[in-house]
Each structure stands twice: as C-alpha cells, then as structure tokens.
C-alpha positions as a Markdown table, in Angstrom:
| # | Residue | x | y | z |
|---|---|---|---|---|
| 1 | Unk | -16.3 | -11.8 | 2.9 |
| 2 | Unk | -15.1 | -15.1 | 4.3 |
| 3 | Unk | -17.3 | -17.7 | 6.0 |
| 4 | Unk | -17.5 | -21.7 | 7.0 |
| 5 | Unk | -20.1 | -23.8 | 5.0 |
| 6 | Unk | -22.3 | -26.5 | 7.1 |
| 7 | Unk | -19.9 | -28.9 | 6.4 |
| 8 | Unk | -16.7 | -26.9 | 7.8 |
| 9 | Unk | -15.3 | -26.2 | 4.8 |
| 10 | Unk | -13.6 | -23.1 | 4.5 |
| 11 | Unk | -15.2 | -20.6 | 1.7 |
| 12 | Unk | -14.1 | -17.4 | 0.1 |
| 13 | Unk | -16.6 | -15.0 | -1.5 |
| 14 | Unk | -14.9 | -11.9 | -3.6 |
| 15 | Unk | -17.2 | -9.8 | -5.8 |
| 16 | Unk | -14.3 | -8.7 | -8.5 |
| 17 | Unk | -15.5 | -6.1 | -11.5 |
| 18 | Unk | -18.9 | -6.9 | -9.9 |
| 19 | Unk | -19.3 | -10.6 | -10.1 |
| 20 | Unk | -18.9 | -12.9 | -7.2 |
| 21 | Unk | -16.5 | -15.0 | -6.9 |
| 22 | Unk | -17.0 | -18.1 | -4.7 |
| 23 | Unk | -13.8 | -19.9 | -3.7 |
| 24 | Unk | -13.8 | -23.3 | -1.8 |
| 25 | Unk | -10.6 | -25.6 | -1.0 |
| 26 | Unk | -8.8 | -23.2 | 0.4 |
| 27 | Unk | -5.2 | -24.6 | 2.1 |
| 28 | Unk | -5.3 | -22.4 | 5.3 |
| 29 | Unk | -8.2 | -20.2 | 7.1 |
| 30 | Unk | -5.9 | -17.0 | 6.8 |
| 31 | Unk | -5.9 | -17.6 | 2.9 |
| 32 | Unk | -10.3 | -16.8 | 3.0 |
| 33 | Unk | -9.1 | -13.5 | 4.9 |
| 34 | Unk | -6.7 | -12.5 | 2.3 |
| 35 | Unk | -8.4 | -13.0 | -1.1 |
| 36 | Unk | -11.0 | -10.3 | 1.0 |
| 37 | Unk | -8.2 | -7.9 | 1.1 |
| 38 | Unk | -6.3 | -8.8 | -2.2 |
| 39 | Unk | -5.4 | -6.0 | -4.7 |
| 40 | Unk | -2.8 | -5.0 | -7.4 |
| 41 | Unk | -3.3 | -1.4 | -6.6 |
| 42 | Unk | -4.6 | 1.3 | -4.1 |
| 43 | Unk | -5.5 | 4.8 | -5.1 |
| 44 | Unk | -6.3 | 7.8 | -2.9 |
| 45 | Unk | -5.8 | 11.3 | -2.8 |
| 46 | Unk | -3.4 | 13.7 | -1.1 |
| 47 | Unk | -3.1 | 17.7 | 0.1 |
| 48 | Unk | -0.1 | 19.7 | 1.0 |
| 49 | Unk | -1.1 | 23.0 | 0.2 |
| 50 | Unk | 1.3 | 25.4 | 2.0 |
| 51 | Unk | -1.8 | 28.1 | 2.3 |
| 52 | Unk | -3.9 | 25.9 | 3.6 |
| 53 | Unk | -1.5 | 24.7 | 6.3 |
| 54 | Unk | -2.2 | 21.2 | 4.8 |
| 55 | Unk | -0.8 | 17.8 | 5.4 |
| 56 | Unk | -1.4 | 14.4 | 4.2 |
| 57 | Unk | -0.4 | 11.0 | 4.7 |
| 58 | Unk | -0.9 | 7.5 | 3.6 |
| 59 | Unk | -1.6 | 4.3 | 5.9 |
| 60 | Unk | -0.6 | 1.5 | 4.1 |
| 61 | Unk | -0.8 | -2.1 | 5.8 |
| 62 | Unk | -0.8 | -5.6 | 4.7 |
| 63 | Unk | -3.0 | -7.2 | 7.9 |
| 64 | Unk | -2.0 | -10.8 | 7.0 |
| 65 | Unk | 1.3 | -10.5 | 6.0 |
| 66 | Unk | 2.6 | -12.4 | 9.7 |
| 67 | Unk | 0.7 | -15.4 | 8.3 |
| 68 | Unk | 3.3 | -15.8 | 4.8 |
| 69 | Unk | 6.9 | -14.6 | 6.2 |
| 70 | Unk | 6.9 | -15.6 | 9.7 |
| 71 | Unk | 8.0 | -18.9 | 9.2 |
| 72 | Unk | 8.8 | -20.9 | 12.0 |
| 73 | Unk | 12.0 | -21.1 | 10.5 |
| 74 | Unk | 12.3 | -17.6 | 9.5 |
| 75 | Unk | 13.8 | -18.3 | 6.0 |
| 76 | Unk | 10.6 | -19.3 | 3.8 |
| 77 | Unk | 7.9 | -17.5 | 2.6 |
| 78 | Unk | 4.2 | -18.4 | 0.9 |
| 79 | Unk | 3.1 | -16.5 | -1.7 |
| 80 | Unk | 1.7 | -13.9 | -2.7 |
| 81 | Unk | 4.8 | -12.1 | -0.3 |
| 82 | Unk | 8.1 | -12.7 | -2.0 |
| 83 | Unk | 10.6 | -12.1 | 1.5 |
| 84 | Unk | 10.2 | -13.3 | 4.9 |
| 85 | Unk | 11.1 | -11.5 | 7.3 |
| 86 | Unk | 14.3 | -10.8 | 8.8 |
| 87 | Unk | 16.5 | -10.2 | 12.0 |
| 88 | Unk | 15.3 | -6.4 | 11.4 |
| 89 | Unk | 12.1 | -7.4 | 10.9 |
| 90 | Unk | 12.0 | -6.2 | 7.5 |
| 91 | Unk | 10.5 | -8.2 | 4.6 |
| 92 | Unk | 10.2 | -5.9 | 1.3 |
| 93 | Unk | 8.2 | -5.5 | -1.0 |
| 94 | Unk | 8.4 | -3.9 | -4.5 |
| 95 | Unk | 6.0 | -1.2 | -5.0 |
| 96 | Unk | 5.6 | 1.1 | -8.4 |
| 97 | Unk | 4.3 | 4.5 | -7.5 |
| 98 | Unk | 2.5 | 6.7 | -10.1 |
| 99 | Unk | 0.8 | 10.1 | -8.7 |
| 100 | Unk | -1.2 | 13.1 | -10.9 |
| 101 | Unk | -2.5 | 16.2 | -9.6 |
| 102 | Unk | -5.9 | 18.1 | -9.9 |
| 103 | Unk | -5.6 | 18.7 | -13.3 |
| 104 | Unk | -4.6 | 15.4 | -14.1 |
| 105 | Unk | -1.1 | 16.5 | -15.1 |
| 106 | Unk | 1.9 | 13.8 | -14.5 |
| 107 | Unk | 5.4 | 14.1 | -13.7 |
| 108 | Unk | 8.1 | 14.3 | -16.6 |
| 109 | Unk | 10.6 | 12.2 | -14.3 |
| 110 | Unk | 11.2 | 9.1 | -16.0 |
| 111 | Unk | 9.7 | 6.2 | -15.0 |
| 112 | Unk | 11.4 | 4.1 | -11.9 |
| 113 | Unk | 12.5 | 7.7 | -10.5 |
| 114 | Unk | 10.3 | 8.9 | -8.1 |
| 115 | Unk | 11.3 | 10.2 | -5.2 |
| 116 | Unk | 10.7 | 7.5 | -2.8 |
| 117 | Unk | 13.1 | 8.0 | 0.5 |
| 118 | Unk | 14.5 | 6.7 | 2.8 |
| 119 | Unk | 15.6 | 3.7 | 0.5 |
| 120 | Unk | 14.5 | 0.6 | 1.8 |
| 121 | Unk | 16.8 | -1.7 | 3.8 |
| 122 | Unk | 17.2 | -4.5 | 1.3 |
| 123 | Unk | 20.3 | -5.8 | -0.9 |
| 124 | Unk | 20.7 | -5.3 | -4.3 |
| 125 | Unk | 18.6 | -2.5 | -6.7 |
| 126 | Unk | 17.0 | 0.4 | -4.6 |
| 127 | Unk | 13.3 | 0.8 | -5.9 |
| 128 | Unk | 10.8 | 1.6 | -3.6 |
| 129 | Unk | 9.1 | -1.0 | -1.4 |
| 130 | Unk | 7.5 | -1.2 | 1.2 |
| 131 | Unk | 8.7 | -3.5 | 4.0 |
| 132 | Unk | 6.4 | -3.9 | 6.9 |
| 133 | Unk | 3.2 | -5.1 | 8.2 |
| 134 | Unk | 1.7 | -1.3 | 8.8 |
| 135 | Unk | 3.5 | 1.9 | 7.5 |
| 136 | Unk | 3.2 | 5.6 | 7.6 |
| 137 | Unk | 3.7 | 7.0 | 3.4 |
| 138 | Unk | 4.1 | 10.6 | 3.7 |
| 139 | Unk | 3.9 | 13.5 | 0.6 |
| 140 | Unk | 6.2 | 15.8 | 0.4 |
| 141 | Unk | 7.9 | 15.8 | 3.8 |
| 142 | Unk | 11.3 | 15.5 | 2.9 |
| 143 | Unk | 12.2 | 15.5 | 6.6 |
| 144 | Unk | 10.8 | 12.5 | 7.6 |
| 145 | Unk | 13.5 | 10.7 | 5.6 |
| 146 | Unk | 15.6 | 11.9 | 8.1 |
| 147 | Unk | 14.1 | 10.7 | 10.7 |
| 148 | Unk | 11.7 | 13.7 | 11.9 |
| 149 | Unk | 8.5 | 12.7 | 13.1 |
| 150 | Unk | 6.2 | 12.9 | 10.1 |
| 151 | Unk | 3.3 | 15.8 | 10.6 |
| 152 | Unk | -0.2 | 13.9 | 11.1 |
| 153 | Unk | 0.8 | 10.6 | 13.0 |
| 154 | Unk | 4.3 | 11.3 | 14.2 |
| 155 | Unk | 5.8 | 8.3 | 13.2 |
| 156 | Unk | 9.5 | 7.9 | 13.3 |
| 157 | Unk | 10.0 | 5.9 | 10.9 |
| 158 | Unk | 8.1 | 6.9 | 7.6 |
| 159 | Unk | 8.9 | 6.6 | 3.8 |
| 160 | Unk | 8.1 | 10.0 | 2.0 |
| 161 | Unk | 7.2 | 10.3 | -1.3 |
| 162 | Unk | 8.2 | 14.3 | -3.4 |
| 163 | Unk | 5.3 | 14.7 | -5.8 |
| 164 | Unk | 8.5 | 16.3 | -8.1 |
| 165 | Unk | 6.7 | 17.6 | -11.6 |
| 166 | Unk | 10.2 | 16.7 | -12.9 |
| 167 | Unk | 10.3 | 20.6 | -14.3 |
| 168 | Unk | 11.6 | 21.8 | -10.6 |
| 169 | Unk | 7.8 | 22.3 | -9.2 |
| 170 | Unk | 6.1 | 20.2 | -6.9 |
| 171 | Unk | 2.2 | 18.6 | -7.4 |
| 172 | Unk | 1.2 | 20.2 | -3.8 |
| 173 | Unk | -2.6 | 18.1 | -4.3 |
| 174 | Unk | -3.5 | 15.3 | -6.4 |
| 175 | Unk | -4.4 | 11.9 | -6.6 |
| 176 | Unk | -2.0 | 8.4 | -6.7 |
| 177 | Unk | -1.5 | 5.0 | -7.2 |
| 178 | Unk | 0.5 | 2.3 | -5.8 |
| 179 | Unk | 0.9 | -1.0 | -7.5 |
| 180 | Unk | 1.6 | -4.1 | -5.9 |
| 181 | Unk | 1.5 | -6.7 | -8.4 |
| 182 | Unk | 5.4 | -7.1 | -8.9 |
| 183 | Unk | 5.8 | -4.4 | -11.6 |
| 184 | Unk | 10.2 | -4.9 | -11.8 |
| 185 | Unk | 10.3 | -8.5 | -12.6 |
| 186 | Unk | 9.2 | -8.8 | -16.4 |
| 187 | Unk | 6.0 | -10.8 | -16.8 |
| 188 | Unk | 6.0 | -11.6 | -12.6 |
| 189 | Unk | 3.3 | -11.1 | -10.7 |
| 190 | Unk | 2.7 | -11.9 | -6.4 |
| 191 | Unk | -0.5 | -14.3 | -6.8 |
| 192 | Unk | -2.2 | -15.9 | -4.2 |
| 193 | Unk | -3.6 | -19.1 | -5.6 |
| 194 | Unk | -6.5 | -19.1 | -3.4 |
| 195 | Unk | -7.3 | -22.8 | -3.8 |
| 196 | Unk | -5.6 | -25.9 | -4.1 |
| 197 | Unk | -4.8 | -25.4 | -7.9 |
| 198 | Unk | -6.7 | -23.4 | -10.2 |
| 199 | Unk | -8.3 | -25.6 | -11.8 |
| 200 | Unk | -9.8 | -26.9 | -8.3 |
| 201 | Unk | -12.6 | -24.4 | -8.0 |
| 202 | Unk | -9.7 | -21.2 | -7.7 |
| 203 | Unk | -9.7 | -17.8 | -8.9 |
| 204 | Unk | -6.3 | -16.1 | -8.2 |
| 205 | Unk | -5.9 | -12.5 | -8.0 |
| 206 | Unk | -2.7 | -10.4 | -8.4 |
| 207 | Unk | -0.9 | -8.7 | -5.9 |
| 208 | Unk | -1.1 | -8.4 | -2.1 |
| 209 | Unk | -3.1 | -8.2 | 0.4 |
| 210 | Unk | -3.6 | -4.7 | 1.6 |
| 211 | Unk | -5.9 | -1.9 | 3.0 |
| 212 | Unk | -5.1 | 1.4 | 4.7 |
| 213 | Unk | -6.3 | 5.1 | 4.5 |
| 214 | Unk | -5.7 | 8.6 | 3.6 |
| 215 | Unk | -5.3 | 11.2 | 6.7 |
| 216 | Unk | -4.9 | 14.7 | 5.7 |
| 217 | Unk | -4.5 | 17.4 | 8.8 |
| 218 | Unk | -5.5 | 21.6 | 7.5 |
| 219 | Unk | -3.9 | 24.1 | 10.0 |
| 220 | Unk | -6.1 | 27.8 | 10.1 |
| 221 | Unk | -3.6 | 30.3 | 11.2 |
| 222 | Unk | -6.2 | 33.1 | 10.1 |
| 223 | Unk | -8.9 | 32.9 | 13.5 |
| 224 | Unk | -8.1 | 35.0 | 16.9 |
| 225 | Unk | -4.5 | 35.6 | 17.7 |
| 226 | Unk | -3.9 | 32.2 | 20.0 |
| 227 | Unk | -6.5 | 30.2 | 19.0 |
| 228 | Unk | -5.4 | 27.3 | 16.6 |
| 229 | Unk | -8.0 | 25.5 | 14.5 |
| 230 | Unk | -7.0 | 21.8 | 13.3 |
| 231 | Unk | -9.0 | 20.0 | 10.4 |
| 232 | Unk | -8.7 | 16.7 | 10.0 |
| 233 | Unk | -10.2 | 13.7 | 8.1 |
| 234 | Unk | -9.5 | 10.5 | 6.8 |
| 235 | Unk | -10.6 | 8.4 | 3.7 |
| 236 | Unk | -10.4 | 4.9 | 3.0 |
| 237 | Unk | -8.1 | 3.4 | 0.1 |
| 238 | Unk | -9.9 | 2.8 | -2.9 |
| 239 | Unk | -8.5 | -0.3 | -4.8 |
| 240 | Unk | -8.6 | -2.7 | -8.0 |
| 241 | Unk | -8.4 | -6.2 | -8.6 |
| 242 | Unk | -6.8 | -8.5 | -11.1 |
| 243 | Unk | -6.5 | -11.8 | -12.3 |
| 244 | Unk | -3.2 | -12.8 | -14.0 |
C-alpha cells in the first residue's frame, strides 16, 4: 500500500517474502504506487483444450508506465522502463517467457526461442517484449499474429505465445512465467530505486511494475441442438519480488 504520513511525506509500505518494507523519501507520488505493483515475474495458468472448446488469455499491463516514458520531451525515460515511448506509441520492453504444462514437463526448444509472434516493432535483435501500457498475451492462437481478433477479448492487436513442446506437439494446458527483470542484458536488471539513494531509507526491487489476469472462455457444444453454453473465468496474476 501507499499512504501520506502527518507530516506530508510521501510513504511506501511493501510486505516482500513476508516482511514489510517501509519506504520514505520517495522523489515522486507515482513512485509509492509503483513499488505496490513492482515485480520480476508474473505466473498464471492457461487452457486450450480443443475438447473442451477452451480458450485462454493473458492481461498483462504496466498501470504506471505513462508516468516514466512520456516525457514532455518524448525522448527520456526514468527507470525501471528502459524506452519512452514513440511516434507509434510503442515503448518495449524485454520479456523472457518460460511455460510447463500439467505434468510439469518443459519445452525442448532452446532457450530465447519461443514462439512469441508478431515480433515487436523495435530496431535491432527480435526477442519478445512487450511494448504497451495494457496488452492482450494470447496461447496458442497463431491467428492473432495475423491480425485476427483473438478468441476471449477480441482484440486486434495481440501477441500470441505457441506452447511448442519443441518435439512437434503442443502444451494445450499448463502454467507460465514471464520475467521482467531484464533477462538479455548480462548482469542488468530494470530497478526502481524507490528512494533518493539506497542508502537513504530505500529498498529497490527488480523489474517493473505490472499486474494483469488470466481469462479463460470453455465452449459446450454437447447441450440441446441450438443452445450454446459459454464458461468463463478469470484469475488474478500471481507474482514475485526481488531485490538486486
């Protein structure tokens, strides 16, 4: 939580691995929002099941990003974010994506090569990032990448992830995890140091951040001839927290 102490101070209370952390000095009142929401990872769970008619998708947003990379000269940025955005209104962010199914079985592809499409617009190497303040991550709906509306939310514009097994199968239900913390740049993490120095009363975290939710949609085509029967649900990210 984030609150104002009797004397206007701004104050930042994070319970990490179960011990509070109280945070004072802060620069700016959006950082006491963020250090709430900041995490190196999300993890949640996901069904595509062709026989049960079963689609899922991932809500992934970052609801203080607008506050680091929309500069009033549109070509700075404040950590933890790493891009501000641009004339497309993209600013990217590396993710690493790891992903298991029910039996806790992982994919053989090698690491770096999941299959994380459409590429995000961004100049130079093509991992996958995500690049805006609230996205649509779909599993295994390879048509969204072209630009089909994606199955639960209809969005447009969605990045789909192919639980591949790497052996020419697919993981149809499992769990994942998608890191934050910078995973491409050896020995780099996106910190937010939450006060004005570390040494000042901080506690930086690694990471971004972020908050979202799982939605899966089941389809019944098995009642009465013209009846359909929709089942839908949705489950809040779970997430970790890290100090580099």
């Amino acid at each position: 939580m984030f609150v104002f102490s009797g004397n206007g101070t701004l104050v930042s209370q994070t319970v990490p691995a179960g011990q509070k952390v109280r945070t004072t000095n802060l620069p700016y009142s959006y950082d006491a929002v963020s250090l709430v929401y900041m995490h190196d990872a999300i993890y949640n769970e996901y069904v595509t099941e062709p026989a049960l008619g079963a689609s899922s998708e991932w809500v992934v947003t970052y609801p203080t990003k607008v506050a680091y990379v929309d500069t009033a000269s549109n070509a700075s940025v404040r950590p933890p974010f790493t891009n501000a955005f641009r004339d497309d209104g993209a600013a990217c962010e590396a993710i690493d994506i790891a992903y298991w199914n029910r039996e806790e079985q992982v994919s053989s592809q090698p690491p770096g090569t999941i299959d994380f499409s459409p590429p995000p617009p961004v100049v130079g190497p093509q991992v996958a990032s995500l690049c805006y303040e609230a996205q649509v991550v779909t599993w295994n709906q390879s048509g969204t990448a072209a630009g089909q509306p994606s199955r639960v939310f209809g969005a447009t514009y969605a990045s789909n992830i192919n639980a591949n097994t790497g052996a020419g199968g697919v993981f149809n239900s499992g769990w994942a995890r998608i890191r934050f913390d910078n995973p491409f740049v050896a020995g780099a993490q996106n910190v937010l140091n939450n006060a004005v120095n570390q040494t000042a009363g901080g506690q930086a975290f690694a990471g971004l951040p972020v908050t979202g939710f799982w939605a899966a949609n089941y389809v019944n085509s098995n009642v009465t001839p013209g009846t359909l029967a929709n089942y839908s649900g949705a489950y809040t990210h779970r997430a970790s927290r890290a100090a580099p």
